[in-house]
C-alpha positions in Angstrom: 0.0 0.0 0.0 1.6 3.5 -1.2 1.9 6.0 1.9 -1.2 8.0 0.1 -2.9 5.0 0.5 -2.1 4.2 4.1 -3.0 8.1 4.8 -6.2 7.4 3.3 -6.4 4.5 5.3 -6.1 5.6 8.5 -8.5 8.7 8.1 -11.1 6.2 7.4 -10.2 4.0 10.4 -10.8 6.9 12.6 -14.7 6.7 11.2 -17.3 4.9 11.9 -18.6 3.0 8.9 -22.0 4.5 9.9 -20.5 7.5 7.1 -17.4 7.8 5.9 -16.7 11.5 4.9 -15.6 12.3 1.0 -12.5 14.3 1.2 -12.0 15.3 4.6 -8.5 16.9 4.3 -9.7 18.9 1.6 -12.5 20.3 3.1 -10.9 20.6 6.1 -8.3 23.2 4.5 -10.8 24.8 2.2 -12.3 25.9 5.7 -9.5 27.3 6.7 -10.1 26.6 10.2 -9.3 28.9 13.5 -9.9 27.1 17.2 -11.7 29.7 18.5 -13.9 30.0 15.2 -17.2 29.1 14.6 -18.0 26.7 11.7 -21.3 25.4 9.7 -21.9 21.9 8.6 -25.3 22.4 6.9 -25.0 18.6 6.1 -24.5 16.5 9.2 -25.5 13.3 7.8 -23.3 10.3 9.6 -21.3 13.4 11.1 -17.9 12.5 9.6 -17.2 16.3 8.7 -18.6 17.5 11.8 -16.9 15.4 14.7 -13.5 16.4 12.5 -14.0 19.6 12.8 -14.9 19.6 16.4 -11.4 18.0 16.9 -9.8 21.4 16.3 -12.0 23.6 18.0 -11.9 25.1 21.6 -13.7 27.4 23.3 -14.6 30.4 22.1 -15.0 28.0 19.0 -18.4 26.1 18.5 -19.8 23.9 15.5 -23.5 24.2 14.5 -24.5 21.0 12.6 -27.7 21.0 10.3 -29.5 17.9 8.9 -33.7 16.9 9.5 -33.1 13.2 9.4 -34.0 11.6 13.2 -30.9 9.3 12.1 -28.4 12.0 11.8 -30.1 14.0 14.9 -29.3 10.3 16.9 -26.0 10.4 15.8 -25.4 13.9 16.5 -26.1 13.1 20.2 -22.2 11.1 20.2 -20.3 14.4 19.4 -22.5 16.4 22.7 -19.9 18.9 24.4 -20.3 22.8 25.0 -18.7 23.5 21.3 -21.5 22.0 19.4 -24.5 22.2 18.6 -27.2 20.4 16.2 -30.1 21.8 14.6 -33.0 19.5 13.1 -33.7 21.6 10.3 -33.7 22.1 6.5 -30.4 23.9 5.3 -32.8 26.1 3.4 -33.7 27.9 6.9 -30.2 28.4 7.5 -29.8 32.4 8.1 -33.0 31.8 10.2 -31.9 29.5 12.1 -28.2 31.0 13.2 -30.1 34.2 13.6 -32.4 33.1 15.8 -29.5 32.0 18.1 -27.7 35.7 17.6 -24.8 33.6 16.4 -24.0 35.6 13.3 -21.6 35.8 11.1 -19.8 32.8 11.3 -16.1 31.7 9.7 -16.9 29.1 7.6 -19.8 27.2 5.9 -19.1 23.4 4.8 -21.6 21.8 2.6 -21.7 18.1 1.8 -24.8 17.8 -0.8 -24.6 13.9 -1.0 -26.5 11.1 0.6 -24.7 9.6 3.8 -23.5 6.4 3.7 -26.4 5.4 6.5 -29.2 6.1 4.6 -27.7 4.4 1.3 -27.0 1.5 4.0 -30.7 1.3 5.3 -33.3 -0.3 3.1 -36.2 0.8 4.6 -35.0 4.1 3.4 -35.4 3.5 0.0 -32.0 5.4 -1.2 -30.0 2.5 -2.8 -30.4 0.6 -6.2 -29.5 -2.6 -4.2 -31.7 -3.5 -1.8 -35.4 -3.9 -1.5 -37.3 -1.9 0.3 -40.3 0.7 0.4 -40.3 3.9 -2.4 -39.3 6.3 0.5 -36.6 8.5 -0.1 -37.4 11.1 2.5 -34.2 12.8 4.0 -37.2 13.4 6.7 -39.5 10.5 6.9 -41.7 12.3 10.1 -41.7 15.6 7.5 -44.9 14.6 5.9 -43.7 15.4 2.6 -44.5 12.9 -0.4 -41.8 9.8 -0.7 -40.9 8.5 -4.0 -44.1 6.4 -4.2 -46.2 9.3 -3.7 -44.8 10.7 -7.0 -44.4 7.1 -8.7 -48.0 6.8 -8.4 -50.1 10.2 -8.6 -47.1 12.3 -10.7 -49.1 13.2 -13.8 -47.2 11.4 -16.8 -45.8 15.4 -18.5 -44.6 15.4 -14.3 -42.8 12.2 -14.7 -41.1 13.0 -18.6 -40.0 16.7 -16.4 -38.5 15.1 -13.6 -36.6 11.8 -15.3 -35.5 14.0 -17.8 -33.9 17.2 -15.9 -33.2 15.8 -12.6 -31.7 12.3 -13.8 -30.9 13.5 -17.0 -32.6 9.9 -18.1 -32.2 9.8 -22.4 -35.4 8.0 -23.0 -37.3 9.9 -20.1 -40.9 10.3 -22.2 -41.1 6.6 -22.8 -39.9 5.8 -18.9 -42.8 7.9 -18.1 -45.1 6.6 -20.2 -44.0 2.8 -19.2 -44.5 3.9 -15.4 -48.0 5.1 -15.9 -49.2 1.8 -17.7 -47.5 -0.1 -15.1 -49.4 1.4 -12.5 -52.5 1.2 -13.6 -52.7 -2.5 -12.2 -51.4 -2.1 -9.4 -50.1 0.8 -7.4 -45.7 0.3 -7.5 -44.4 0.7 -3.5 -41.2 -0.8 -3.3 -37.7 -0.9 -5.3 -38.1 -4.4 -6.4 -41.6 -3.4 -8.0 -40.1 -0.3 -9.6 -37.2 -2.8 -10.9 -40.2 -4.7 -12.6 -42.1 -2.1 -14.0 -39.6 0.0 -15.8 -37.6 -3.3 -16.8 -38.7 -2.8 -20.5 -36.5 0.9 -20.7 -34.0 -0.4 -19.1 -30.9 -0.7 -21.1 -29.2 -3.9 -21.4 -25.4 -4.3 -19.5 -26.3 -0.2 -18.3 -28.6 -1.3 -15.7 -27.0 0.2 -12.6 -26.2 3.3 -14.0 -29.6 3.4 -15.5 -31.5 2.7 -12.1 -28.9 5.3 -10.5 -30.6 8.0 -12.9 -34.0 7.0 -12.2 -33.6 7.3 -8.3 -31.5 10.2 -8.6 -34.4 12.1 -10.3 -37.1 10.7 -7.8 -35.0 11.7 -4.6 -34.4 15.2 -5.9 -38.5 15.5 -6.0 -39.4 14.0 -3.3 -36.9 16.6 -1.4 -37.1 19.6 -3.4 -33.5 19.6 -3.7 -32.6 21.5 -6.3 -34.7 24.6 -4.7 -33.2 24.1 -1.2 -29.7 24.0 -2.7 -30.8 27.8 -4.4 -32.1 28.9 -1.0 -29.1 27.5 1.0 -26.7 28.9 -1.2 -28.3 32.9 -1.4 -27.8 33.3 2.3 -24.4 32.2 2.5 -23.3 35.4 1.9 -25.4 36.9 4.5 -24.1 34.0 7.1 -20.6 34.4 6.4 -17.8 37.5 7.4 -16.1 38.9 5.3 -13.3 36.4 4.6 -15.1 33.5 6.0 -15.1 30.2 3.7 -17.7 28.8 1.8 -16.9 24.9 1.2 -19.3 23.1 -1.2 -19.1 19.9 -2.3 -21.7 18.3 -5.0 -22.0 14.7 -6.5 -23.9 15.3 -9.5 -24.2 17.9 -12.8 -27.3 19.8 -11.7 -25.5 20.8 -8.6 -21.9 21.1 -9.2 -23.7 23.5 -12.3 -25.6 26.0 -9.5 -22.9 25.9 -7.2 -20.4 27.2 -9.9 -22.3 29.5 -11.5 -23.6 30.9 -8.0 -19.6 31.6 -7.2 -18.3 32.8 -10.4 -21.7 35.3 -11.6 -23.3 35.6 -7.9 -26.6 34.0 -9.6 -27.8 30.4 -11.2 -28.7 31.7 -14.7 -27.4 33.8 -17.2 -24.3 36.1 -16.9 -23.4 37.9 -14.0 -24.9 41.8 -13.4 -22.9 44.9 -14.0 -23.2 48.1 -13.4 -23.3 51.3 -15.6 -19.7 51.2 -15.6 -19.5 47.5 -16.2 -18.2 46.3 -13.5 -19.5 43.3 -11.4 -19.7 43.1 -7.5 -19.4 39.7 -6.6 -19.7 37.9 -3.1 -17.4 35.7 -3.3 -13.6 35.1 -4.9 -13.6 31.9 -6.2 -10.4 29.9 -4.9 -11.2 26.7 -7.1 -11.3 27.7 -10.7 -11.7 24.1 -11.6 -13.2 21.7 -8.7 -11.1 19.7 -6.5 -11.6 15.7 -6.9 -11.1 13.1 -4.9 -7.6 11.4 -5.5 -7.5 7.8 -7.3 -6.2 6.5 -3.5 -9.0 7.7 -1.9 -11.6 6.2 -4.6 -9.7 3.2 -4.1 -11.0 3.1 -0.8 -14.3 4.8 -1.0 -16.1 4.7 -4.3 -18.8 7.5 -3.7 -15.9 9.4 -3.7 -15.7 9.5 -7.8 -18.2 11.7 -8.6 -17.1 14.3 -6.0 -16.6 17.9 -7.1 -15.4 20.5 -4.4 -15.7 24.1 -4.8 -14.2 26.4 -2.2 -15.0 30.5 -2.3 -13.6 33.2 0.1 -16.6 36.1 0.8 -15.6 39.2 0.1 
């Protein structure tokens, strides 16, 4: 094993496998961190980031964690001490939230936008391809907000073509929509294994895991508004954070890395960035990452969600 390797290695050791955190270094330095700072991890999920980051913080210094999974909030309750502290909520409620506790501004914002490794793990969660289990997909099960079957089964087919196509950028989306709406007109489709069945006929032969990985993709991304959130989460980071705090976000797939970059670089999602009568533009941020940072081939080696990380790390001005 190279000494990368055995680096690699050993930060993993130091995790639980409940989630193993996608470039910790990295993120780590992209934050910049101070001990007597305080920090944002609007992501908890298995609370790899978190508890590292806790490990170089001291009073003054405190941690707020975000995630609105009962999971994560369970998990949270191992890192308890006077520097942290975890808030069930929606990272879209963000400036609310660290206002509310007359916290603000803080030094640094880290952003993890994947799935933890616990919910993947858990098949009653309905996240992963390889089990079976119910059509949930809920990063908040108690939030009464409609799981993957919900849409599966009342999703008007134009909904359907929309969301297969944009969210998991699925080639023959109209006819995966159209397949899903005969197929549930016998019976309604609950669980992974009937989804499996039902869109079986668009399925590509030999492409089938990638394939299924689009599908749920686009479902989860409904069912959690994720896309909007993201927007939301990302237009208060600049009211959050000082001037030179550090924003830290890391995406797994197109639609986000996209929003994220453009967000940095033009201080908006769409179109070109605004400019003045004078033509000059008044960003938030200085981008530090002109290309995103990726995981190295070691670390994949060890930890395959790691391949389709993309980190982008901004300074506010």
């Amino acid at each position: 094993m190279s000494n990368d390797l055995n680096d690699y290695a050993n930060d993993y050791a130091n995790d639980a496998a409940y989630h193993r955190p996608v470039m910790l270094r990295e993120c780590l330095e992209g934050l910049d961190l101070r001990p007597g700072g305080r920090y944002v991890d609007v992501t908890f999920g298995g609370g790899g980031h978190s508890a590292r980051i806790l490990e170089r913080l001291q009073s003054p210094g405190h941690l707020f964690s975000f995630d609105q999974d009962a999971d994560a909030e369970a998990e949270a309750a191992q890192l308890a001490r006077p520097e942290f502290t975890f808030i069930r909520s929606n990272f879209r409620h963000l400036h609310a939230e660290l206002n509310q506790r007359g916290v603000l501004p803080v030094d640094g914002l880290l952003a993890d936008l994947g799935v933890s490794s616990h919910q993947f793990d858990t098949p009653e969660r309905g996240f992963s391809t390889r089990f079976d289990g119910p059509l949930d997909m809920r990063m908040d099960p108690d939030g009464g907000d409609a799981s993957a079957a919900d849409l599966i089964n009342e999703y008007p087919e134009a909904e359907l073509h929309r969301i297969f196509g944009m969210y998991g950028e699925v080639t023959n989306a109209r006819t995966l929509a159209a397949t899903v709406v005969s197929a549930r007109r016998g019976q309604a489709i609950t669980t992974i294994a009937g989804l499996k069945k039902a869109i079986a006929p668009c399925t590509p032969r030999g492409k089938e895991n990638k394939y299924l990985a689009q599908v749920f993709q686009a479902l989860r991304i409904e069912a959690n508004d994720e896309m909007a959130a993201l927007r939301e989460m990302l237009e208060q980071t600049a009211r959050v954070l000082r001037p030179g705090g550090r924003l830290v976000v890391m995406s797994y797939h197109s639609l986000e890395d996209r929003l994220v970059k453009n967000f940095l670089a033009k201080g908006k999602f769409f179109g070109e960035a605004d400019k003045d009568l004078f033509g000059r533009t008044d960003l938030p941020f200085e981008v530090v990452t002109r290309k995103p940072v990726e995981a190295t081939p070691e670390e994949i080696a060890l930890n395959s969600r790691a391949r389709s990380a993309k980190l982008r790390i901004a300074i506010k001005k």
